[in-house]
N, C-alpha and C positions, 0 to 999 in steps of 0.2 A: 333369715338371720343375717345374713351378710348385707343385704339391702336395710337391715333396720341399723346397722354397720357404719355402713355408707351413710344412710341417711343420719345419722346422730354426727359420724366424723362430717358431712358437711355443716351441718348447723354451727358441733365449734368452732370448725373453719372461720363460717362466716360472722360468729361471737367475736371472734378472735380476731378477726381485722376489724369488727366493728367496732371493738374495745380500741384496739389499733389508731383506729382511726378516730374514734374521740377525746385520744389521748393526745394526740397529733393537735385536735383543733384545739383541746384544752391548751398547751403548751403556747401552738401559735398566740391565742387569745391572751395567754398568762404573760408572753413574753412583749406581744401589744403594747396590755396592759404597762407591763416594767416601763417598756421605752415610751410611753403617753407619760404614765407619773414621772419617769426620768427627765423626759423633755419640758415637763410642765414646771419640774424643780430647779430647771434650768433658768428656765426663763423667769421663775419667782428671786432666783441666786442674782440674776444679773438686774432684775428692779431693786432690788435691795442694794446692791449696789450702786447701783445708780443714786438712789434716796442716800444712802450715806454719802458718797460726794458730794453731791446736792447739799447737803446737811453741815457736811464740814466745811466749805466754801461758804456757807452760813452763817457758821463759827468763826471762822477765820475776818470776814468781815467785818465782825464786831471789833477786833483788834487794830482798825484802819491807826495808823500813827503811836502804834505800839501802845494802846493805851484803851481804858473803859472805862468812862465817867473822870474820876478824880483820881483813878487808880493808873498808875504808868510802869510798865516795866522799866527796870535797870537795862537792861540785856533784850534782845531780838525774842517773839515768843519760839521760835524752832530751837533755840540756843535753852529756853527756861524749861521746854518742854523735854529736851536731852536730858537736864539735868536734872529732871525727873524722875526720869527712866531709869536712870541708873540705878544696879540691883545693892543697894546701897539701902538699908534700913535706918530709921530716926535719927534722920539729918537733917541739916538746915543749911540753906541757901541764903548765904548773908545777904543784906542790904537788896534782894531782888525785885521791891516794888517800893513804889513813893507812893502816900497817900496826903493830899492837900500839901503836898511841901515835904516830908515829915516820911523818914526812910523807915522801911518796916521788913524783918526778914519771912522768910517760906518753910515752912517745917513738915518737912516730910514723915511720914509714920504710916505705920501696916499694921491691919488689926483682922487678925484672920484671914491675911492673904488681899483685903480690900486697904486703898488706898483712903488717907486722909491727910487731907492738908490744913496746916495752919498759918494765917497772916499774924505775926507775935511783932507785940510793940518792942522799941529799945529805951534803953535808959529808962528813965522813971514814970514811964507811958504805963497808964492802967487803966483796964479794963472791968466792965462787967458783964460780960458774953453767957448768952445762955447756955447751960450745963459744959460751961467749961470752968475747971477750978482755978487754973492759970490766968492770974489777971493782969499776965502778960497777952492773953491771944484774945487780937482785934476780932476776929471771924474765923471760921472753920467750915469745912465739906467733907462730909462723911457718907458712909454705904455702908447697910447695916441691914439685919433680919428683919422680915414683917412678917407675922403670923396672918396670912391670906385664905388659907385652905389648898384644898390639894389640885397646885397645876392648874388655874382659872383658864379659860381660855388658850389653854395646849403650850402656850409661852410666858406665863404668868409666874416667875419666880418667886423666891423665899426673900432674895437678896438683891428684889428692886425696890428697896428702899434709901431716898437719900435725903439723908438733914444736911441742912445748913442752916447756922444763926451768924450774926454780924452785930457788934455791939451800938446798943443808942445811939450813938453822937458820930458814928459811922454810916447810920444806916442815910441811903439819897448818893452814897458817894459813888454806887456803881461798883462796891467790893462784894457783894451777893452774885450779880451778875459776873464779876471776874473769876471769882471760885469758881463757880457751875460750869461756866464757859473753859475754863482751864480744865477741870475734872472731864470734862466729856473729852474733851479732844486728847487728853494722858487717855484716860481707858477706851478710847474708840469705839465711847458708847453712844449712836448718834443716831439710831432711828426709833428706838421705843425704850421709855424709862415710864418709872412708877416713882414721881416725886412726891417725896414729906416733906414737911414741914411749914412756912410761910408760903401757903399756896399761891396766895394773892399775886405776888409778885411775879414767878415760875409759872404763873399762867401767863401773865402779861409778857414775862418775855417770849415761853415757847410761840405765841401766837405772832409777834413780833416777827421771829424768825423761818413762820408758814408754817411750823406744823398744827394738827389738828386736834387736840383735845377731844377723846372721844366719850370717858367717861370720869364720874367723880367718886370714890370710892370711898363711904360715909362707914366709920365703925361704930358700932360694933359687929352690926350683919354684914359690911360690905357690899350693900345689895349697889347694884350699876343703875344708872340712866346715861340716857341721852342727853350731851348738853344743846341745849336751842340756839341760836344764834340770840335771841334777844337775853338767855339767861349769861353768854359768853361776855357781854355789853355792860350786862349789871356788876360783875365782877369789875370789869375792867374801870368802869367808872367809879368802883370800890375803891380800887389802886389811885387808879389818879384822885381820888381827894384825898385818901390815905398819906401818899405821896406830898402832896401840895400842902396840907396842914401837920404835915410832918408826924403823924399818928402811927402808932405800931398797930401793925395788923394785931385781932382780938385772939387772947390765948385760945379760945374755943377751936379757934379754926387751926391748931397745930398739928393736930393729928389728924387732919382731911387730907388726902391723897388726890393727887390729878396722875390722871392714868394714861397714855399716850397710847394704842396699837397702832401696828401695822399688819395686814394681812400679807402672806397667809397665816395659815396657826402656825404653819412649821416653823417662822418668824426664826424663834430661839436658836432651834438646830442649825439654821443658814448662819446666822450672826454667828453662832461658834466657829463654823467654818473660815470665814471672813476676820473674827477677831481680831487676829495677829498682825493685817495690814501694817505696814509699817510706814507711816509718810514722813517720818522726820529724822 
């Protein structure tokens, strides 16, 4: 009796540190584990950074001599982009950009928290801008909802959507590219975006400025491809005759989407971390 005693108390015993002791390796392995993904979201945190400097040094050199195309600031962009910033709703920034001669103000406005700007004529300057009623505003950049489905690729938001239109007899001047260019560098959105609207263009520039274009996102399936290098060529040669014979891009193609990633998926979560950067 007492032998079958002993021998039971040593078996838990030896249960008991065996459990012990897998608990042990478990933990080491679990805690491995933690500091491998820690250090791997480390080193994802600081290429993302890196890419976003990269990006806005990008940005920034589109601005050489204060100006893009036919579009000039009034004022220094670090000075236009303060006064941006400022927690100041539906306001307007007199006189802040010349286009061909021809002073035009900046109008600030928030729509659900996202920013949008307007280039608005003076005096008896009139417009006919798409889906804008004001036929005071030359062009506009907006961020808005896109019904995608749920979370595409683990960073694939609701509210990567951006329009932008620029009226007829404006378009060529480089005020398409002044908005986008201005809009990324205010929201310090500068490694991956889901652009709408006149894609033709916003391809030609992202590629301009090295990033890669990964997919094109056709509705109503949103189904993805790959784009080829020779299908990247066909587009871009779209623009430039588009461009050269002064032709608007064709309504069909309003609602095609160019889609930018960056790996990893966790993408979004690090960009929220980083967000806030503040360089101006």
């Amino acid at each position: 009796m007492n032998d079958n005693r002993m021998k039971h108390s040593k078996i838990n015993k030896n249960n008991f540190m065996k459990n012990c002791e897998n608990s042990f390796v478990n933990a080491e392995n679990e805690s491995k584990l933690s500091q491998a993904e820690e250090e791997a979201n480390h080193v994802c945190e600081q290429n993302l950074i890196q890419k976003i400097e990269s990006n806005r040094e990008k940005f920034l050199d589109v601005f050489k001599e204060n100006k893009i195309g036919q579009v000039e600031l009034s004022m220094s962009l670090n000075e236009l982009i303060r006064e941006i910033k400022k927690n100041e709703d539906n306001r307007t920034i007199e006189n802040a950009v010349t286009i061909k001669g021809l002073p035009y103000d900046l109008a600030i406005k928030y729509s659900g928290g996202d920013l949008q700007l307007e280039v608005v004529g003076k005096n008896d300057q009139s417009f006919n801008t798409n889906r804008s009623d004001n036929q005071k505003v030359a062009g506009w950049i907006a961020q808005g909802d896109y019904a995608i489905g749920d979370n595409v690729n683990g960073f694939y938001t609701h509210k990567d959507h951006w329009g932008v239109s620029v009226a007829p007899e404006l378009k060529g001047t480089g005020l398409s590219d002044f908005l986008y260019n201005l809009k990324s560098l205010v929201d310090n959105q500068l490694e991956f975006e889901h652009v709408a609207g006149y894609n033709y263009p916003f391809l030609t520039f992202y590629i301009k400025k090295g990033y890669v274009p990964c997919s094109i996102i056709k509705p109503p399936k949103f189904n993805e491809q790959q784009l080829k290098e020779d299908e990247i060529q066909i587009m871009l040669n779209n623009v430039i005759d588009k461009r050269k014979t002064g032709k608007v891009v064709d309504e069909n193609d309003i609602d095609y989407g160019i889609k930018l990633t960056l790996d990893p998926s966790k993408a979004e979560q690090i960009y929220n971390k980083i967000s806030n950067l503040e360089k101006f």
